[in-house]
DRENPA-3360 file (N, C-alpha, C; in nm, 2 decimals, always signed):
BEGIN
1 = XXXXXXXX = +0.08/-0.12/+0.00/+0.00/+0.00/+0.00/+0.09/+0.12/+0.00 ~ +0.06/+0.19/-0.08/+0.11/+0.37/-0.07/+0.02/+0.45/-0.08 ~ +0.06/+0.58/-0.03/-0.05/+0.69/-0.08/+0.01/+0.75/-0.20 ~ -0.04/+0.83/-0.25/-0.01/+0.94/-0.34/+0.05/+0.99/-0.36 ~ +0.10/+1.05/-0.25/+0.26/+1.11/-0.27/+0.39/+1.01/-0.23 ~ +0.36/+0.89/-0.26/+0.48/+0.82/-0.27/+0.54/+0.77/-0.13 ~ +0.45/+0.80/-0.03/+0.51/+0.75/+0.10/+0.39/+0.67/+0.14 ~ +0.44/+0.55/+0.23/+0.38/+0.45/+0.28/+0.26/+0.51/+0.38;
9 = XXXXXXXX = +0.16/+0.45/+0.37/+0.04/+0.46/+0.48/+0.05/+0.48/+0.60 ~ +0.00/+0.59/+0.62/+0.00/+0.56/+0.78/-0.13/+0.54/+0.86 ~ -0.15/+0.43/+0.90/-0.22/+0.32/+0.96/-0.23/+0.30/+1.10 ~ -0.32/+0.38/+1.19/-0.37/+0.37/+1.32/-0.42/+0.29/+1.39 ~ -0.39/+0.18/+1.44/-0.48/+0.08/+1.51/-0.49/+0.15/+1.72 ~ -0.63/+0.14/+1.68/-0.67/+0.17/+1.83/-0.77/+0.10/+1.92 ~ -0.71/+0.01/+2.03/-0.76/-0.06/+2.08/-0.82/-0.08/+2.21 ~ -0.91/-0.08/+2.24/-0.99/-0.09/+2.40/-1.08/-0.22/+2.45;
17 = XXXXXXXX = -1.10/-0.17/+2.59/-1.17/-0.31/+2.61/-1.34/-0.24/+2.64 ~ -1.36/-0.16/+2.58/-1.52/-0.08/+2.56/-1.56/-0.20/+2.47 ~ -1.71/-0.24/+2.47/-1.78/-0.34/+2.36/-1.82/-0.23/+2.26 ~ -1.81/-0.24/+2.12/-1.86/-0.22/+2.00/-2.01/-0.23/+1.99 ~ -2.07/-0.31/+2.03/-2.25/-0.31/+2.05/-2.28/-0.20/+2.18 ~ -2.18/-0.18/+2.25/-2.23/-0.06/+2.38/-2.24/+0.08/+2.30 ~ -2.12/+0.11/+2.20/-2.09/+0.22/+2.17/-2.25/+0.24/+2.05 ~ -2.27/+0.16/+1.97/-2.33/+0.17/+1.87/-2.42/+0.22/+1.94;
25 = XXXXXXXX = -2.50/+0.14/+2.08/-2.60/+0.16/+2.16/-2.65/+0.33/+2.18 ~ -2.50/+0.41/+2.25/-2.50/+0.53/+2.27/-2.50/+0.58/+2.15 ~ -2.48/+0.52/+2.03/-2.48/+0.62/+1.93/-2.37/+0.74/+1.83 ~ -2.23/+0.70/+1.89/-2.14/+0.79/+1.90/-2.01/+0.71/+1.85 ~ -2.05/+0.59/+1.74/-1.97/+0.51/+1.71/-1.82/+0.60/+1.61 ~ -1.86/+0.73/+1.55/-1.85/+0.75/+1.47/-1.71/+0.89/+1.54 ~ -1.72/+0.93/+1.66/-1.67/+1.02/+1.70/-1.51/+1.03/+1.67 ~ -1.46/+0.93/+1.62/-1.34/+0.90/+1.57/-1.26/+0.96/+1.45;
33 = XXXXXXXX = -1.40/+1.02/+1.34/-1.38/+1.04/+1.24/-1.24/+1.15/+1.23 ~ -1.20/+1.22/+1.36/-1.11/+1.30/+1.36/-0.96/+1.31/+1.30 ~ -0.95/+1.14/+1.34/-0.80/+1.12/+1.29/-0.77/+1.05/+1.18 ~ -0.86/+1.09/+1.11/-0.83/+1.08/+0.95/-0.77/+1.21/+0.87 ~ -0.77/+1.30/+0.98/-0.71/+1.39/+0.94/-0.56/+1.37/+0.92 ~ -0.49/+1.27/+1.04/-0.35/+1.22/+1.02/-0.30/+1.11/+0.98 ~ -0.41/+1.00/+0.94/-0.37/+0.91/+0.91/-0.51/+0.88/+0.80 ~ -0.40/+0.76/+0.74/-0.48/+0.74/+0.60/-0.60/+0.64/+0.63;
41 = XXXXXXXX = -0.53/+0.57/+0.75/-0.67/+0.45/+0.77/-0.65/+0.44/+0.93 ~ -0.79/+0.43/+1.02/-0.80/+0.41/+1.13/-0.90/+0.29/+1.16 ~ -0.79/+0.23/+1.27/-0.89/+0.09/+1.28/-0.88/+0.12/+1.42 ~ -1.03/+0.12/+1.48/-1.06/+0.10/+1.63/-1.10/-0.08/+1.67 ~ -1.07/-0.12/+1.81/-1.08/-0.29/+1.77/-1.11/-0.24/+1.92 ~ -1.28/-0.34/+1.95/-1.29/-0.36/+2.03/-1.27/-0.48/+2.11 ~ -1.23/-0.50/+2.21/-1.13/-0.62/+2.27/-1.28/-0.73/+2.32 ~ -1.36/-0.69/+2.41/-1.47/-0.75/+2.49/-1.59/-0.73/+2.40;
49 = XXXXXXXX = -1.72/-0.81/+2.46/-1.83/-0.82/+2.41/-1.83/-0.93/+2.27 ~ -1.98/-0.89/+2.23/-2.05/-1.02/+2.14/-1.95/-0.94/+2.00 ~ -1.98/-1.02/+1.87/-1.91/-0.98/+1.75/-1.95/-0.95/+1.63 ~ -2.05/-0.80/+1.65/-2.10/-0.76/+1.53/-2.05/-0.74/+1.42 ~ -2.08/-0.71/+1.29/-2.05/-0.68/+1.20/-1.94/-0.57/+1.18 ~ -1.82/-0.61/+1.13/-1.74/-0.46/+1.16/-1.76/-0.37/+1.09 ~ -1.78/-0.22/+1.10/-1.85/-0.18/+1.06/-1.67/-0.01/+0.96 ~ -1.77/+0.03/+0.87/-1.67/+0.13/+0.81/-1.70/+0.24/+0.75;
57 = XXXXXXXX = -1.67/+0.34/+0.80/-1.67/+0.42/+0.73/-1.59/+0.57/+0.67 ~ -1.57/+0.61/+0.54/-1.45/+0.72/+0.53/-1.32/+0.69/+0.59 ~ -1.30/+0.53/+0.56/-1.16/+0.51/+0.62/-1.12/+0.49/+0.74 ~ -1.21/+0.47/+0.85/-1.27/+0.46/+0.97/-1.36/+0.31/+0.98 ~ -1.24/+0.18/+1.02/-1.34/+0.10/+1.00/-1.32/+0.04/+1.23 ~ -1.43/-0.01/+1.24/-1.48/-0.04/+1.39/-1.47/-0.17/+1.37 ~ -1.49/-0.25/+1.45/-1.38/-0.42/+1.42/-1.38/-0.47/+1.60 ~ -1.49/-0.59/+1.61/-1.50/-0.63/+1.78/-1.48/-0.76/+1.75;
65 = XXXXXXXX = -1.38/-0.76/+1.82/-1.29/-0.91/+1.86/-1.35/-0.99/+1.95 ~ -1.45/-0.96/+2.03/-1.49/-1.03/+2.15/-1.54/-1.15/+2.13 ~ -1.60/-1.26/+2.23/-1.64/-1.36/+2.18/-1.77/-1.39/+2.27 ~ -1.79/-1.26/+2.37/-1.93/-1.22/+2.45/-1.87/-1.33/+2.60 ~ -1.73/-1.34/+2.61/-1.70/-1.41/+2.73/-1.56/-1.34/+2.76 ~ -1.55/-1.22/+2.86/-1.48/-1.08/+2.83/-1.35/-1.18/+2.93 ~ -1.30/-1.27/+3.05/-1.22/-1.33/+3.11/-1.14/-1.38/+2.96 ~ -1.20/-1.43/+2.85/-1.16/-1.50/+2.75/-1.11/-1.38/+2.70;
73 = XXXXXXXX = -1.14/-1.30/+2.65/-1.16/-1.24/+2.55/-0.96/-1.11/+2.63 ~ -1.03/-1.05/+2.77/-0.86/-1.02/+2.78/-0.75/-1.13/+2.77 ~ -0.74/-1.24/+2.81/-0.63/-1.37/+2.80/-0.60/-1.36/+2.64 ~ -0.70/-1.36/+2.58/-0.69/-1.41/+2.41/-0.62/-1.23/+2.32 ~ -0.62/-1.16/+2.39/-0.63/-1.00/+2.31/-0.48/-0.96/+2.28 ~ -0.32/-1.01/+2.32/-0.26/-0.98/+2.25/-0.25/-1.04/+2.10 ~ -0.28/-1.18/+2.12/-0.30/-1.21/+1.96/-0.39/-1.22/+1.89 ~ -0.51/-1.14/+1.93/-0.58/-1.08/+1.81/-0.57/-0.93/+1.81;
81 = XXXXXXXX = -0.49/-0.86/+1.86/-0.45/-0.72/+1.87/-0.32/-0.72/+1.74 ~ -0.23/-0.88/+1.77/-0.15/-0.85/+1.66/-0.21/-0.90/+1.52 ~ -0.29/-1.02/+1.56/-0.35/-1.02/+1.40/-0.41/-0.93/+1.31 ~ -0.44/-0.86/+1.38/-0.57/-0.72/+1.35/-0.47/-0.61/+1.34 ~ -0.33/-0.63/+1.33/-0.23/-0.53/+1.33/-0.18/-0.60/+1.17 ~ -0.14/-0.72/+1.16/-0.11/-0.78/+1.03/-0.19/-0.74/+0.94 ~ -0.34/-0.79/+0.92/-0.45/-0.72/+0.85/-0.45/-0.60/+0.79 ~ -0.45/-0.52/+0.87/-0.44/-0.38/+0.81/-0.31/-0.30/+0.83;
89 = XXXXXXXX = -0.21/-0.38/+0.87/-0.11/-0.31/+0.85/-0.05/-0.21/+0.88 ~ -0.11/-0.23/+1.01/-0.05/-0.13/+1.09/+0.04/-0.02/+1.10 ~ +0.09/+0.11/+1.16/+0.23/+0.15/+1.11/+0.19/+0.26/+1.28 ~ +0.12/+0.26/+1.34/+0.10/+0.30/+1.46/-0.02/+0.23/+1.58 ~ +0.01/+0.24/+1.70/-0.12/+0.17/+1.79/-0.10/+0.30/+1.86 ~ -0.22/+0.29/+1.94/-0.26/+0.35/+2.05/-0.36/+0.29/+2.17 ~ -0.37/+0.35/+2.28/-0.51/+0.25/+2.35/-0.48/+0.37/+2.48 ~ -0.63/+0.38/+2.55/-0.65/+0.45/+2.60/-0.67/+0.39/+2.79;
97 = XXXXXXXX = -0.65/+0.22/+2.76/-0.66/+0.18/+2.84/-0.54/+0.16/+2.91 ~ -0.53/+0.24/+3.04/-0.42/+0.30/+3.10/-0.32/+0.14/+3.21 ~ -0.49/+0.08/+3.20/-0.46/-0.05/+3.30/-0.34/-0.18/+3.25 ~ -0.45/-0.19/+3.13/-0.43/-0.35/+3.02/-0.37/-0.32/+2.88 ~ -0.35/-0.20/+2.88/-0.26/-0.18/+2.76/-0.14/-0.25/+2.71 ~ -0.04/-0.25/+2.82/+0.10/-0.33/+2.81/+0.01/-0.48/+2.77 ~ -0.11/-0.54/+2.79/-0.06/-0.65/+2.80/-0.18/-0.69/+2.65 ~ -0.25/-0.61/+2.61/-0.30/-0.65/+2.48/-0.19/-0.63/+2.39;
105 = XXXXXXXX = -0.11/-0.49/+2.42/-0.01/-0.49/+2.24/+0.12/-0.57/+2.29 ~ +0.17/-0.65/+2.39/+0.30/-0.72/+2.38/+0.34/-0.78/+2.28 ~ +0.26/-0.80/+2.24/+0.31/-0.97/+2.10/+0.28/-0.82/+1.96 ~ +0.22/-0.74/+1.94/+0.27/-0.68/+1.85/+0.41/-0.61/+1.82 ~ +0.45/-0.57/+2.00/+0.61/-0.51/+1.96/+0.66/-0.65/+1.92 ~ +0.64/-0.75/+1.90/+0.73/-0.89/+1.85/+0.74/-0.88/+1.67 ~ +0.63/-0.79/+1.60/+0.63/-0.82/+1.47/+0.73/-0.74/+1.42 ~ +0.79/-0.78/+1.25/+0.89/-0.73/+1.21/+0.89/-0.59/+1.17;
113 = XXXXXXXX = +0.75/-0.58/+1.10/+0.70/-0.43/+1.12/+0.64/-0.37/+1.23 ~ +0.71/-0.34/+1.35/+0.63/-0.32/+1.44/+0.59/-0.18/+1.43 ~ +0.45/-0.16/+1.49/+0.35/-0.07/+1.49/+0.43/+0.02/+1.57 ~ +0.46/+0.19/+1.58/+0.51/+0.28/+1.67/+0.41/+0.32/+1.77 ~ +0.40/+0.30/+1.89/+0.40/+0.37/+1.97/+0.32/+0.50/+1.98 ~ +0.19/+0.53/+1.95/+0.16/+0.71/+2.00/+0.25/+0.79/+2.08 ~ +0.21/+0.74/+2.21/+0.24/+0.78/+2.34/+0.31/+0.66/+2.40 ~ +0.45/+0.70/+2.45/+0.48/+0.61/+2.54/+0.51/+0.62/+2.68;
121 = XXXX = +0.48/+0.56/+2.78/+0.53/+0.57/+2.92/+0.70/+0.60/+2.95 ~ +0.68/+0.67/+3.01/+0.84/+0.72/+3.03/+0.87/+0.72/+3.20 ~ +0.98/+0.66/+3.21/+1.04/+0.68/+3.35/+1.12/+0.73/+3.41 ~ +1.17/+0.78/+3.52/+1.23/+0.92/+3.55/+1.34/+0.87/+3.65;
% end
């Protein structure tokens, strides 16, 4: 994949343990649309809950990994955090979940293209 001007994609994967059918629920699936301003594709993955249809839009696609048995579903979430990083090809992660972060993207810092970092924790 490239863009247009000749440089490679930049590809956002962002991951939480919020369910995909909660958010649809509230209605506000869509509030994401922002960071398409920086990147060419954004994939939000939700970690827990049942497994709707992933849903997409304007390059903004929503994608729930869950299996509706959420004990399962954190144990199973670094490797489908990295598969879903191979898929689309990740070229950055982020997650907002301050708790379980380190332990959904571990096995992605293992790939050869590994995904950069947003934000990282720093120690003093």
């Amino acid at each position: 994949m490239a863009a247009a001007d000749g440089m490679a994609d930049k590809i956002l994967l962002n991951f939480s343990i919020t369910k995909l059918e909660d958010m649809i629920g509230k209605g506000n699936v869509w509030y994401t649309l922002h960071y398409r301003k920086y990147f060419d594709k954004y994939v939000v993955a939700y970690l827990i809950g049942r497994s709707p249809q992933p849903l997409e839009k304007n390059g903004v696609h929503l994608v729930s990994l869950g299996t509706g048995y959420p004990v399962v579903d954190i144990l199973l979430s670094p490797w489908r955090v990295y598969r879903l990083s191979k898929t689309f090809h990740a070229t950055h992660f982020v997650s907002a979940d301050l708790v379980l972060a380190w332990w959904h993207s571990w096995l992605v810092r293992f790939h050869p293209h590994r995904p950069r970092a947003i934000h990282r924790a720093r120690s003093r």
